[in-house]
C-alpha positions as CSV (number, residue, x, y, z in Angstrom):
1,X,6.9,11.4,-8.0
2,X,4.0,8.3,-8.5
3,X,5.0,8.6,-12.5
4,X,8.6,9.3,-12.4
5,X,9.2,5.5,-10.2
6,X,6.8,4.1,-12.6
7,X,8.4,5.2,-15.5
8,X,11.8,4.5,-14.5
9,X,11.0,0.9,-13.2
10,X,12.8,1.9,-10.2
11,X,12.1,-0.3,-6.6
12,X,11.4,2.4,-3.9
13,X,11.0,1.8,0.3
14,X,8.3,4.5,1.3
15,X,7.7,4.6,5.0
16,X,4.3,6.0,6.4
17,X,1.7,6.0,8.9
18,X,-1.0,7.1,6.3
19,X,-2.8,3.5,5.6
20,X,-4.4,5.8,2.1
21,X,-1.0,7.2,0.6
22,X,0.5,3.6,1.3
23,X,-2.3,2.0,-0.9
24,X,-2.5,4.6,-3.4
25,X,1.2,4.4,-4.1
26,X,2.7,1.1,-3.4
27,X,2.7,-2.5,-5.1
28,X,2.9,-4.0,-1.5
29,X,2.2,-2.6,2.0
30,X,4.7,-4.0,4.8
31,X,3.3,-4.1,8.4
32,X,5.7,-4.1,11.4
33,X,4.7,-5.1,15.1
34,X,5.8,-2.8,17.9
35,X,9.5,-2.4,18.9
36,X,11.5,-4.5,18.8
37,X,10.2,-4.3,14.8
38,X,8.9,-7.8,13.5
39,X,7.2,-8.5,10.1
40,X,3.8,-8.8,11.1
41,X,1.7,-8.8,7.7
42,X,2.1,-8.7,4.2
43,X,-0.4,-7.7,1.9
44,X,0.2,-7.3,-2.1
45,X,-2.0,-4.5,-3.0
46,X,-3.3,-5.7,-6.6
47,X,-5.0,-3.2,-9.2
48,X,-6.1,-5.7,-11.7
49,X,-7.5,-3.2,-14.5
50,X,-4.3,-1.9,-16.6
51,X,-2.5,-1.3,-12.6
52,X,0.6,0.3,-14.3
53,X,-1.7,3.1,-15.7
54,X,-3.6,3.8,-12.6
55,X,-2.5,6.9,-10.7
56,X,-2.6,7.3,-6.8
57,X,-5.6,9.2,-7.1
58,X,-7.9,6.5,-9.3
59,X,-6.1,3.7,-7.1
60,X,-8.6,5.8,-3.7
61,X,-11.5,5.3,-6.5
62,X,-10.8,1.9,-7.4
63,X,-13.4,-1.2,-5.8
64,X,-10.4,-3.2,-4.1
65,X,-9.1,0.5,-2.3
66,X,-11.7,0.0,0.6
67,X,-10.9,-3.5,0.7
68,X,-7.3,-3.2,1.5
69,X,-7.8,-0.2,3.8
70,X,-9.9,-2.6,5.9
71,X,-7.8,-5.0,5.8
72,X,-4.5,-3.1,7.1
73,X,-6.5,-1.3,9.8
74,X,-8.0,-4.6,11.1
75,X,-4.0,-5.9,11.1
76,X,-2.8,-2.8,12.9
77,X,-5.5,-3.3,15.3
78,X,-4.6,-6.9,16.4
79,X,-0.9,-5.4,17.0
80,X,-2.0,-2.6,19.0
């Protein structure tokens, strides 16, 4: 699925509670607060080395991965 919206430069809305997949597949990670849904954070998730070629899977191996995983769960903790 990761290739076929890269390939056909197609905008996609993925919703998940899996902080990894979200990383590994999106350009930016959305964070809502609690009902009544607000925008709480906004984090643009950059790849900088040739980010159009990297796949989910080297995205989890990439330096900035655990960076931005730590960052999200630190956000989702101050809205718990």
């Amino acid at each position: 699925m990761f290739s076929i919206l890269k390939q056909e430069g197609k905008t996609t809305l993925m919703v998940t509670h899996d902080i990894p997949e979200g990383i590994s597949m999106a350009d930016r990670m959305l964070i809502l607060s609690r009902r009544p849904a607000t925008l709480a954070a906004d984090f643009p998730l950059d790849f900088p080395e040739a980010a159009e070629a990297l796949t989910p899977l080297a995205r989890r191996n990439h330096p900035n991965f655990s960076t931005y995983f730590n960052l999200i769960w630190k956000e989702l903790d101050v809205h718990e």
